[in-house]
Structure formats: structure tokens, C-alpha cells
C-alpha positions in Angstrom: 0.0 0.0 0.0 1.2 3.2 -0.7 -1.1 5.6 2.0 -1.2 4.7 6.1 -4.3 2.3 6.1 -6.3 2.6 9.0 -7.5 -1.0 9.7 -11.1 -0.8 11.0 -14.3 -3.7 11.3 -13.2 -7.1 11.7 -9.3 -6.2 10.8 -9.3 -4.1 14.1 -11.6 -6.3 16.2 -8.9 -9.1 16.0 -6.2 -7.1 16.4 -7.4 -6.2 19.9 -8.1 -9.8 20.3 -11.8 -10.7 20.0 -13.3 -13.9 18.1 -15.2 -12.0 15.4 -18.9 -13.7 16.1 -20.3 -16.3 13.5 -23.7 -13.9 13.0 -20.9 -11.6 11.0 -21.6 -10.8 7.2 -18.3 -9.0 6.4 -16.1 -11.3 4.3 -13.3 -12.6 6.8 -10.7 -13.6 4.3 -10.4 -10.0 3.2 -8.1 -7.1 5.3 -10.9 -4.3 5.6 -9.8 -0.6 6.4 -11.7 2.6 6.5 -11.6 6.4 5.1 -12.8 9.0 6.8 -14.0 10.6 2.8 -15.1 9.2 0.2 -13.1 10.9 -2.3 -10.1 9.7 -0.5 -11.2 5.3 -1.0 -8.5 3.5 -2.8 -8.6 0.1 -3.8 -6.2 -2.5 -2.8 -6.0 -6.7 -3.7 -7.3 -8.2 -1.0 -8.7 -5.3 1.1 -12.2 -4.3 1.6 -12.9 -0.4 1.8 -14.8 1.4 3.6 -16.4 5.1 4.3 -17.0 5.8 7.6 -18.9 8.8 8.5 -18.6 9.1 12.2 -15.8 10.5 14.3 -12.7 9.0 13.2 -11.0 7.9 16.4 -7.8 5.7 15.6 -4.5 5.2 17.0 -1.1 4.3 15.0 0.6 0.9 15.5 2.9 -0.8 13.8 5.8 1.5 14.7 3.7 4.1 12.7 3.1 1.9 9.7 -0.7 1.5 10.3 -3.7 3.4 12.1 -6.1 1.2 13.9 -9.7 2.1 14.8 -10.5 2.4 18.9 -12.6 0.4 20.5 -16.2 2.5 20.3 -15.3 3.1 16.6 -14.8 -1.0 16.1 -17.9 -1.8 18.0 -20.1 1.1 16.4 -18.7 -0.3 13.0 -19.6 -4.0 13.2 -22.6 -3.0 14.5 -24.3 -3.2 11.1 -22.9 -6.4 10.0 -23.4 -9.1 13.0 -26.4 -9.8 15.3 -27.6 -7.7 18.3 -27.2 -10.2 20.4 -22.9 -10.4 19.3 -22.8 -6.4 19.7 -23.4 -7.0 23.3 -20.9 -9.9 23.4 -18.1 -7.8 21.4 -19.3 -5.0 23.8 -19.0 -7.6 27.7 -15.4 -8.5 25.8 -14.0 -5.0 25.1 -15.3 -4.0 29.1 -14.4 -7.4 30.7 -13.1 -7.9 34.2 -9.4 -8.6 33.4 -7.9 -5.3 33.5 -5.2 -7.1 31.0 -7.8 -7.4 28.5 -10.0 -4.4 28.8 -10.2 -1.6 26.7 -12.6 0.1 27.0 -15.7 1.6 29.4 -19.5 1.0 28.8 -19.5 4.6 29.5 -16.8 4.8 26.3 -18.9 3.2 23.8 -22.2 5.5 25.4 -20.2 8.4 24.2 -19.3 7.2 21.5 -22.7 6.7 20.2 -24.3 9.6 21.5 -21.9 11.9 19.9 -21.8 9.9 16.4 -25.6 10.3 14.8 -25.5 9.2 10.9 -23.6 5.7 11.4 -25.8 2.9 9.5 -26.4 0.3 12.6 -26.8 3.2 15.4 -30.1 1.8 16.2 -28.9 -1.3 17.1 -26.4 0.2 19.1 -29.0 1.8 20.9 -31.4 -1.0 21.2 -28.7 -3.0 22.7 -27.2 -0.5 25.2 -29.1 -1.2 27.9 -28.7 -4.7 27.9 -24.8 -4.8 27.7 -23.1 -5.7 31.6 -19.6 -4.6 32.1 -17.0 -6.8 34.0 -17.7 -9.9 32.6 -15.9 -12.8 32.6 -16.7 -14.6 28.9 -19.0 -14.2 26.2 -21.8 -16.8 27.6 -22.1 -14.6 30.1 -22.8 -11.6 28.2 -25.8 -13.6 26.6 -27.9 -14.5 29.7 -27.3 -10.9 31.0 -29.4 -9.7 27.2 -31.3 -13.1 27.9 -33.0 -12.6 31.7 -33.3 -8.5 31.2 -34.9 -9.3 27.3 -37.2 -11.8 29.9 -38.0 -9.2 32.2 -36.3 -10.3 35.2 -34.3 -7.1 36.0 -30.3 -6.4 35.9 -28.3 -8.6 37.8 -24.4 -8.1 38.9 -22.0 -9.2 37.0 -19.2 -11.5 39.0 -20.7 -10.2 42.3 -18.2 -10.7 45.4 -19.5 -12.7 48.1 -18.0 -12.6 51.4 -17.7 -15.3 53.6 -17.7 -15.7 57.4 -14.2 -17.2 57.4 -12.6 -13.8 55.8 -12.8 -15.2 52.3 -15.1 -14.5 49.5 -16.3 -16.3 46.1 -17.5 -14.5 43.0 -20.7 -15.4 41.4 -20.7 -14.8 37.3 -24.2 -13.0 37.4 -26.5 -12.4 40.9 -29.1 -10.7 42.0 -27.7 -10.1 45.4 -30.8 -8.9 47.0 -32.6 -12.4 46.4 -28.8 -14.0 46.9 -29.3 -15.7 44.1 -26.7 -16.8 41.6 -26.3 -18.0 38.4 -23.5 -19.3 36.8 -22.3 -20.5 33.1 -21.2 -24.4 33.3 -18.2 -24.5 30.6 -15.3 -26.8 29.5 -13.5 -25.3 32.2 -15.6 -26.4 34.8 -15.9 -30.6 33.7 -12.5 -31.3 35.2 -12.7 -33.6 38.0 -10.7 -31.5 40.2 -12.9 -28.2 39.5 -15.8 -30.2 39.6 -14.7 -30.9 43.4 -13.9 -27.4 44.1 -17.3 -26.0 42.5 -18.5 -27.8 44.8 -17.6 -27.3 47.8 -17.3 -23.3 46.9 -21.5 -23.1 46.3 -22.0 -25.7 49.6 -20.6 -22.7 51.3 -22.2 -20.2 49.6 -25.8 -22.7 50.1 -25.0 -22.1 54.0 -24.9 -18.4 53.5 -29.2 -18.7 52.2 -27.6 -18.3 48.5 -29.5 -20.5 45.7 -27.3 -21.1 42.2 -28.9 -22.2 38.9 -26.5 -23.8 36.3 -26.6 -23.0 32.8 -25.0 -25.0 29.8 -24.0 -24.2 26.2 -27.0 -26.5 25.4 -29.4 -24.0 27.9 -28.6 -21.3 25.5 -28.6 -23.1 21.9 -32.3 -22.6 20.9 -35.1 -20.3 21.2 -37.3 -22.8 23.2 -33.9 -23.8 25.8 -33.4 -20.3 26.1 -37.0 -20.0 27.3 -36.8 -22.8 29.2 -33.7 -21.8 31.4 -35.9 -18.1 31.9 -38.3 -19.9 32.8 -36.3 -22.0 35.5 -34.5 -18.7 36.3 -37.6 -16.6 36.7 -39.0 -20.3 39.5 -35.5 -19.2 41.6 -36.6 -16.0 41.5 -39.9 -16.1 43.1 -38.9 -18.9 45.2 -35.6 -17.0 47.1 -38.1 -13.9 47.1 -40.7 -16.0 49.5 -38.1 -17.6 51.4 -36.8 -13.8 51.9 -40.0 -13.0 53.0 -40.8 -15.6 54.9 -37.4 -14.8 56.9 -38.1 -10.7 57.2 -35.5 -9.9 55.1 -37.8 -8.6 52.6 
């Protein structure tokens, strides 16, 4: 290439290391880089160009060789090429717990949108902002956050602290702390004999404490009718730690 490319869309979401989601329509054999006019667009083998009419917002990498599109920019991008539902999963990845990985704020990518008006896939953006949870831990997580608010069950916590008597605490990957209960994604990580074992003896302890955990698979979130069926199961917990709350005069 002879200009400074600024790689933008799927280019730059891998580059700051998310899985681009299978819902995406952009070819993913191709690099894609933007153009902040369309009078400047230059074709290039094997590149996909683009105009983007927002707020340019990039940084140079590559010991100045290339420009690379922030975080909002990247999310507000994709946003008209993949699935609601993967905005708020790029969205829980870019804002995640590990402060090695994060890059970025909910509060960033509010801006972001606010102060951007003519994007195609704004609406989405919008649509989806009030579902997305910051500090998560994985993208499943980021899925039954849109799943129980989309099902009317409020906004939980995401990996809520729970202290223990002893001095120690546990996390809990989503909770609604005022009905102490917790729900947490079952992945790979967790069939291991040995983590199996410490699961649980880590919610026996937290059982003790009044708390109630539901357990949700891949398989709980790989159809329409599982997804309502977990809800649904979620939704039973609910009510049921709400009467025993009750019942006891916390509530």
C-alpha cells in the first residue's frame, strides 16, 4: 500500500483480540480498512474499503506503519454487520473484568454513540445498550445478561463478590444479590474432575450463607425454546428466594 491504512471492522476487532462472532456478514478472508471521505477510498488486492462517517477515532501501531480504529469506533462499525445479540458480546469482551484485556468503558462506547448520529447500525447500538453488563468474565455470560433482562427479570451483577464468614469470599458470574441468588455458566472449564470438586464445595458454602445457584450450559442457551426454558427455570429461583426472603423478614 502506498497511504497509512487505518485497519477498521473485523481487521481491528482481532487485532485487539476478540473472536469475530459467527452472526458476521463482512467477508473474513479479506483485510478491511476505512476512510474518513469518500473521495479519499482507494482500492487494494485483497482489502475491503470502507467510508465511515462518524468520528474518526484511531491510533497508530505498527511503529507508525498503520492506524487502527478504537474500541467505540470497532464496536459502532460491526454493528451493522453481526447480530444484536454479538454487539453486546463484542461490547461484555472489550469492558471485561481482566484489566489485562479491557479496553474500553460501557461509559466509552455511550459516548461514542451519543456523539456519532449518521452511522448505518446506530439503532442497534441503541437498542442494545441497555442490555450490555460490564466486568464480565466470557462471552456466555454476556448472553444470559441480554437473555434474563430481554425476559423481564431485572439487571443482575456481574461477578458479584460474596464474602464469607471465614474472611474469604467467592465470585458469582451473574447475581441478583438482594434475592442472593446466583447463576453461573457451566463451561469446558468447569468438567475437570478437580474443579468439579472445588465448585462444589465453593456453592456448599455459599448454600450455607441462604444463597440458591442455577447452572446453565451451552445446550441451555442453543435454541429459542432452551433459552426460554432456562428463563423460565431462572424466573422459578426468583420467586422462590423472594418468598423464602420473605418468609425470613429480610424482605
Amino acid at each position: 500500500m502506498d497511504i497509512v491504512p487505518t485497519f477498521s471492522h473485523i481487521t481491528a476487532l482481532r487485532y485487539q483480540g476478540i473472536e469475530v462472532p459467527e452472526s458476521c456478514t463482512l467477508r473474513t478472508d479479506r483485510l478491511h480498512i476505512s476512510f474518513d471521505s469518500r473521495g479519499a477510498r482507494r482500492r487494494f488486492k485483497g482489502v475491503i474499503e470502507h467510508y465511515w462517517s462518524g468520528s474518526f477515532e484511531v491510533t497508530m501501531d505498527g511503529g507508525g506503519e498503520f492506524y487502527v480504529t478504537n474500541p467505540a469506533m470497532t464496536w459502532s462499525q460491526l454493528s451493522a454487520y453481526v447480530s444484536v445479540e454479538s454487539l453486546a458480546v463484542i461490547a461484555g469482551s472489550l469492558a471485561c473484568r481482566d484489566s489485562k484485556r479491557k479496553l474500553i468503558t460501557l461509559d466509552d462506547l455511550e459516548r461514542y454513540v451519543e456523539e456519532n448520529r449518521g452511522f448505518a447500525g446506530r439503532r442497534r447500538c441503541l437498542d442494545i445498550m441497555p442490555y450490555l453488563m460490564e466486568n464480565s468474565d466470557s462471552p456466555p455470560e454476556s448472553v444470559l445478561v441480554v437473555l434474563v433482562m430481554r425476559g423481564g427479570l431485572g439487571r443482575p451483577e456481574a461477578n458479584f463478590r460474596i464474602d464469607l464468614p471465614s474472611g474469604g469470599f467467592r465470585f458469582a458470574d451473574i447475581a441478583y444479590p438482594e434475592l442472593k441468588l446466583a447463576i453461573e455458566y457451566q463451561g469446558a472449564y468447569h468438567a475437570s474432575p478437580a474443579q468439579m470438586r472445588e465448585d462444589a464445595r465453593r456453592w456448599n458454602q455459599l448454600r450455607v450463607l441462604g444463597w440458591e445457584i442455577v447452572f446453565v450450559t451451552a445446550d441451555d442457551l442453543r435454541t429459542d425454546a432452551s433459552r426460554r426454558a432456562i428463563v423460565k427455570v431462572i424466573r422459578t429461583m426468583m420467586e422462590r428466594q423472594l418468598a423464602f426472603r420473605r418468609l425470613a423478614g429480610v424482605l
